[in-house]
N, C-alpha and C positions, 0 to 999 in steps of 0.2 A: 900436406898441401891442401889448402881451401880451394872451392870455387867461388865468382861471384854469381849471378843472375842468369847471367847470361854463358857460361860455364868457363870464362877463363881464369885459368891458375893465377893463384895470388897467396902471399904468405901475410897471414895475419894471427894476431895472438889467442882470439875466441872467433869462435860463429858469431856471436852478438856484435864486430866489428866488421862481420862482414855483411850482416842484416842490416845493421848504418852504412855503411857504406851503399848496398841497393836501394835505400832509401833514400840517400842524396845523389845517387846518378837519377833513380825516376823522378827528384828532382829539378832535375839540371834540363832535364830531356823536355820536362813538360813546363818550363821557365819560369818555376814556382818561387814564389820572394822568399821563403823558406831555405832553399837551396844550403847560404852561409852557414846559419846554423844548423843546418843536418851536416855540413863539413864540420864544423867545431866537436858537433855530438860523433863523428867518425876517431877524428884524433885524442878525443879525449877519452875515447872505448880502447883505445890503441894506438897509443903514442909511436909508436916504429914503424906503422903500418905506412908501406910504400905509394899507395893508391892515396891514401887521405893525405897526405902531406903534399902529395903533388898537386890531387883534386882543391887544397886550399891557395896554391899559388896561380895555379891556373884562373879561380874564381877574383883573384885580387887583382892579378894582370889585365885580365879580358875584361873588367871594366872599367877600364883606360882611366879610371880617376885614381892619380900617384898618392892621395891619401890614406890608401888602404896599403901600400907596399911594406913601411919599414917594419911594420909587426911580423906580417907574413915573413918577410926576409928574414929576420933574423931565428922566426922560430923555423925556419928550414934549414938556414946554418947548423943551428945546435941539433937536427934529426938528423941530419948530414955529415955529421960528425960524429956518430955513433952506430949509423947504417953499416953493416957489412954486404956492399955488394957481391960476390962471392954467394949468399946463400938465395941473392935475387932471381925471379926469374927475368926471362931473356925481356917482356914484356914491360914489367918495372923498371927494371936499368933503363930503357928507353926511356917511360914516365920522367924518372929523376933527370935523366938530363936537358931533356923538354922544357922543365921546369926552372931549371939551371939558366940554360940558354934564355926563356923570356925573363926572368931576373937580374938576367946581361942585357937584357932589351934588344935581345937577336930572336923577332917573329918568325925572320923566313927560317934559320935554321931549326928553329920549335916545331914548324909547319913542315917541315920538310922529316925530321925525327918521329911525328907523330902518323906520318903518312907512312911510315917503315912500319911502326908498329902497327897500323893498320892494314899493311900488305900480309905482313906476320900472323898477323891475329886478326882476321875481320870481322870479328863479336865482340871489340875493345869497344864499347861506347864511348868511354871518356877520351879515348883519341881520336873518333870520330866527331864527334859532338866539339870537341876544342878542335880539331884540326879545320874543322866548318869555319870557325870562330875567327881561326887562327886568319883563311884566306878572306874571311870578310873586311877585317881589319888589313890586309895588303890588298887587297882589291884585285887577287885571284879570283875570275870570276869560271875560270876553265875548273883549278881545282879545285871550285867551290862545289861546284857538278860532279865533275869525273870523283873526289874523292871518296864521296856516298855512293855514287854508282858503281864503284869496282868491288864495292862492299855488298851491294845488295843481292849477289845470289846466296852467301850465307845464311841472310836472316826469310824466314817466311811469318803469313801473319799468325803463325800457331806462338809467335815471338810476341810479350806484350808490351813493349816498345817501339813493335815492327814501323807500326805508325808515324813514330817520330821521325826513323831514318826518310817515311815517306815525304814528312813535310821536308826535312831538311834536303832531300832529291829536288823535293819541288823548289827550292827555294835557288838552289844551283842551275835548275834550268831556266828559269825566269830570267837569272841575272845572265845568262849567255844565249838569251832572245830567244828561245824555244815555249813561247807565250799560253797555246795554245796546251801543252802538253806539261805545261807547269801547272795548270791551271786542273789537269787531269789528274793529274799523280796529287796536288795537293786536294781534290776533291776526295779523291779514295783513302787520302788518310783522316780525314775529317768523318770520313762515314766509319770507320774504323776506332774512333779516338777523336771526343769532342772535346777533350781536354786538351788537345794537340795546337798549343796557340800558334806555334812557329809555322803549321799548316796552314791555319788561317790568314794568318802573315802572308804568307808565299803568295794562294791567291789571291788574295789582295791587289799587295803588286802585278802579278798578273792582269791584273784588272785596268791598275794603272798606267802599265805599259802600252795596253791597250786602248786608252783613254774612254775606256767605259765604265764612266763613273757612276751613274746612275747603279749599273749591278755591285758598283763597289758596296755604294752606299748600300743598298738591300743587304749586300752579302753581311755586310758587319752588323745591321739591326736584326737580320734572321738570328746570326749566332753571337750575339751582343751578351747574355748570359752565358757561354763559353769563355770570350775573351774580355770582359771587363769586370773582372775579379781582381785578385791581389796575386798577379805574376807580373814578372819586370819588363812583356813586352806590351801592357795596358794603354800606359801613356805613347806609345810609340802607333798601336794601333788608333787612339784618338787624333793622333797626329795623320795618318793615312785619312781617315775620316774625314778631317779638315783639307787636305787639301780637294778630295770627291767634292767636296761643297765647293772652292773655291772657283774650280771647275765650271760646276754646277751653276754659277753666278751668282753663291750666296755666302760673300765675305762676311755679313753680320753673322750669320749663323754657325763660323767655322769662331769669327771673335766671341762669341756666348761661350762656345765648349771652349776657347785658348783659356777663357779668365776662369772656366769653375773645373777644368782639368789640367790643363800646360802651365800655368801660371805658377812663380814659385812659393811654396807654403813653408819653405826654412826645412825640409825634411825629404826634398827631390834627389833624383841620381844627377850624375852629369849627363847621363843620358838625358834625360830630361828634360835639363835644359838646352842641351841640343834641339830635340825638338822643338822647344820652345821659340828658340830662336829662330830656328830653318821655318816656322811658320809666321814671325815676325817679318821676318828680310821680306818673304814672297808679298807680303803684302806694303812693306815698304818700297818693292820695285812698281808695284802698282800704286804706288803713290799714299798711302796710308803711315802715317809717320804717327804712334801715341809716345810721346817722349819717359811718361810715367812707366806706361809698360817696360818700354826698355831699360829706363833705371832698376826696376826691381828685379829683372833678368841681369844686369850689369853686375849688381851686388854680388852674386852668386858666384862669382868667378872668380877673387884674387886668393883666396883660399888653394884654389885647384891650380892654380898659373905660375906658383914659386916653383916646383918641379916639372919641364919642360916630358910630354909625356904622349901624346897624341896631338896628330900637325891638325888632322880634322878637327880634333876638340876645340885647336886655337882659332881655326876660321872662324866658329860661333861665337866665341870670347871678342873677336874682332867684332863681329857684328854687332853685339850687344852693346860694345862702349861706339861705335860710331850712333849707332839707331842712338843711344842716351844721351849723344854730343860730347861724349868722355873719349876726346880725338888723344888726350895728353897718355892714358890709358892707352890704347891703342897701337903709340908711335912707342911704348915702353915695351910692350910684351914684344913686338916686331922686334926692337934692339935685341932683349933678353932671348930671342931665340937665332938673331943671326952670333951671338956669341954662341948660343947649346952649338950651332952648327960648326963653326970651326972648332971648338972643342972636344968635340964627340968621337968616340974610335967608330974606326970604318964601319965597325960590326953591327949598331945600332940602327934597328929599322928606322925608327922616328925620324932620327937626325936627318937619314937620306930621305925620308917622306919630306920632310921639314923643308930640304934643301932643292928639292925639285917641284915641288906642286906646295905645300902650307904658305912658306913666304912670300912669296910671286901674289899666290893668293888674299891672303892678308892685306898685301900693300895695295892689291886691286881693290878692295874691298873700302880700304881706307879711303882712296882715291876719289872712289865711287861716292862714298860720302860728302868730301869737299867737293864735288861736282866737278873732279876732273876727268872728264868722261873717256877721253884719249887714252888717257896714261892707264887708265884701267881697259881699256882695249888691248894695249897695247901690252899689259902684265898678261892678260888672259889666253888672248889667241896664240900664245904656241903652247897652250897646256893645254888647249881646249878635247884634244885626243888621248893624253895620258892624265885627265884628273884622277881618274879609278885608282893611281898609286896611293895614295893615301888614305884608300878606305871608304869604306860606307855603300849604298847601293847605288843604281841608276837614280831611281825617287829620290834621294841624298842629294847626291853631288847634280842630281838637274840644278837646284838654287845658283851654283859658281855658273854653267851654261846661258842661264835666263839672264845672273846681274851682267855676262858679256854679251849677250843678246840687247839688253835694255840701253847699254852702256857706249852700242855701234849706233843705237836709235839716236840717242843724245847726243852725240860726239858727230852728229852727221855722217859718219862713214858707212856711207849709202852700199857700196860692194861689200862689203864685211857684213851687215848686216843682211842685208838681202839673200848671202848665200850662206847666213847662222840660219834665218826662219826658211830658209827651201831647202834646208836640209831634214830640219824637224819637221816642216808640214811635208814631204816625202817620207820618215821614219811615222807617223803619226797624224794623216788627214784628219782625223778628225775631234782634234783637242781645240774647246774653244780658245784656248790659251794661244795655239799656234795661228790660229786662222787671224784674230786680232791682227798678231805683230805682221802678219801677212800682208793685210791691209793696212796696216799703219808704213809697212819698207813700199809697197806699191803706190802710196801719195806720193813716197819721196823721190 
């Protein structure tokens, strides 16, 4: 029996399969673009190995673009079909069925597997680290917290990833309003570990829950050689950047970084252009419409759209063909996913994201476009407490709050609106963003 890094048992065919393998968890942990191919360089050191087969199914699922699945799938079949469980540890069997499970497109049951094995074993990174992943993508925002925290008396900082569980601590308490204390925990893994982008991240948000952007802004030009290198959360952090600026009252200067970072180059994630888009929209509810832009955001998307895969993803795909005036687009994908929904077995998280919070939102989105400001009120306001089901952060899903915000503005619906902005200038006095809509519900 091997160890890996961090000392849990694992059966693998050499030590040099189990040296890739800790090279693709410090990987994974420190959100290096690398990551993939340090998974390929695991399994192809050791085809049977139970950690690398799972570690590539995980890496294809988590991000949420179905283009990557049917390779992954089927070379997990064929490892799957020659694994003897029986010689697994208690640890792995878990992994493989985790694996299994999001391959079924069941998150919460992967989430809920991978939390076992982290009660079992709380030095598993890669059930940590996916189990993170798992609740960000269901918009667990409790065991996005509790699951790194029930973990963290095992590891101390003599650990050198100790860091990472730090950012990903911090990153759980932000998302369940513990602002101040997010902002601590992710300070001290930053001092710890400047390579820790996910830390950086955390405060960040912290920053922006707190609508102190100015320190955002600092924070990310202090440590801007840290996090703007080649790891997969670069464009995601310039995207935080922009909205500091938007803030800040300087939309030209969040559009300079949209067109020479956000912008797509034919070689982006879907990630990506999510961001791309969530900083589109906000400046399209401020009234900024570039129709080019959004064409070349729009293109990007029929590729990713034949496989119904994340309800989140489809909100941005929505965006992009209304911003483009491709309503025809639009009113097709909406069809193609109320068919995925009655289609779907119970068991698939998407489908039920799809069917409670993605569609409603879509079709408000659509709405919002043809200027039916009502009807998008009126899709909005009873999801407006459970958007979090389908994923993504606070910072995220504010864009769906802001276009029902804009949407009560337009629509005349003076009480709806009134008590969308005094709820957010209560949660948040002092974002220029909220004082505006303040004054604009108090003329009316």
């Amino acid at each position: 029996m091997r160890h890996d890094q961090h000392g849990v048992p694992l059966n693998a065919a050499t030590a040099a399969a189990v040296d890739e393998l800790d090279r693709a968890v410090d990987a994974l942990l420190h959100f290096r673009s690398d990551v993939g191919d340090l998974a390929e360089r695991v399994v192809a050191e050791d085809p049977t190995l139970p950690l690398g087969n799972a570690l590539r199914v995980y890496l294809a699922v988590l991000s949420t673009d179905p283009q990557h699945l049917p390779v992954v799938a089927d070379e997990f079949a064929k490892f799957h079909s020659v694994v003897d469980p029986s010689v697994l540890t208690a640890g792995e069997r878990t992994h493989l069925r985790a694996a299994t499970r999001l391959l079924e497109g069941d998150l919460s049951a992967a989430g809920q597997l991978l939390a076992e094995a982290s009660a079992a074993q709380p030095r598993d990174a890669l059930a940590l680290a996916f189990g993170h992943q798992i609740d960000f993508l269901t918009g667990d925002a409790v065991s996005l917290r509790d699951r790194v925290g029930g973990a963290m008396p095992a590891w101390s900082e003599a650990d050198p990833h100790y860091a990472n569980l730090l950012g990903m601590y911090a990153f759980g308490l932000e998302e369940c309003g513990h602002w101040d204390q997010a902002e601590q925990v992710g300070l001290r893994a930053m001092a710890l570990d400047s390579a820790d982008v996910w830390s950086i991240h955390a405060v960040g948000h912290a920053n922006e829950m707190r609508s102190r952007f100015s320190a955002g802004i600092t924070l990310f030009d202090r440590r801007r050689e840290d996090w703007d290198t080649d790891n997969l959360l670069r464009v995601h952090i310039w995207w935080h950047y922009c909205l500091f600026l938007l803030e800040a009252g300087q939309p030209d200067r969040a559009l300079e970084i949209y067109d020479t970072v956000l912008a797509p180059t034919g070689s982006e994630s879907i990630r990506d252009v999510v961001n791309a888009a969530s900083l589109l929209w906000r400046l399209y509810l401020d009234g900024a419409h570039d129709v080019s832009r959004w064409g070349d955001l729009a293109r990007t998307w029929p590729p990713r759209m034949a496989t119904p895969f994340s309800a989140f993803n489809d909100m941005h795909a929505v965006m992009c063909y209304v911003g483009a005036g491709e309503d025809a687009a639009a009113e097709q994908l909406i069809a193609e996913r109320r068919r995925y929904v009655t289609e779907s077995p119970a068991h698939v998280t998407n489908a039920a994201q799809t069917a409670r919070v993605g569609l409603p939102v879509c079709e408000a989105i659509l709405a919002f476009g043809r200027q039916r400001y009502a009807e998008a009120v009126d899709l909005l306001w009873p999801l407006r407490r459970r958007v979090h089901e389908f994923g993504g952060s606070h910072a995220q899903r504010d864009v769906v709050q802001r276009t029902l915000v804009e949407a009560a503005v337009r629509a005349n619906r003076t009480d709806q609106a009134r008590l969308l902005v005094s709820e957010r200038v209560s949660l948040r006095p002092d974002s220029p963003y909220n004082q505006l809509k303040l004054g604009q519900v108090a003329v009316n």
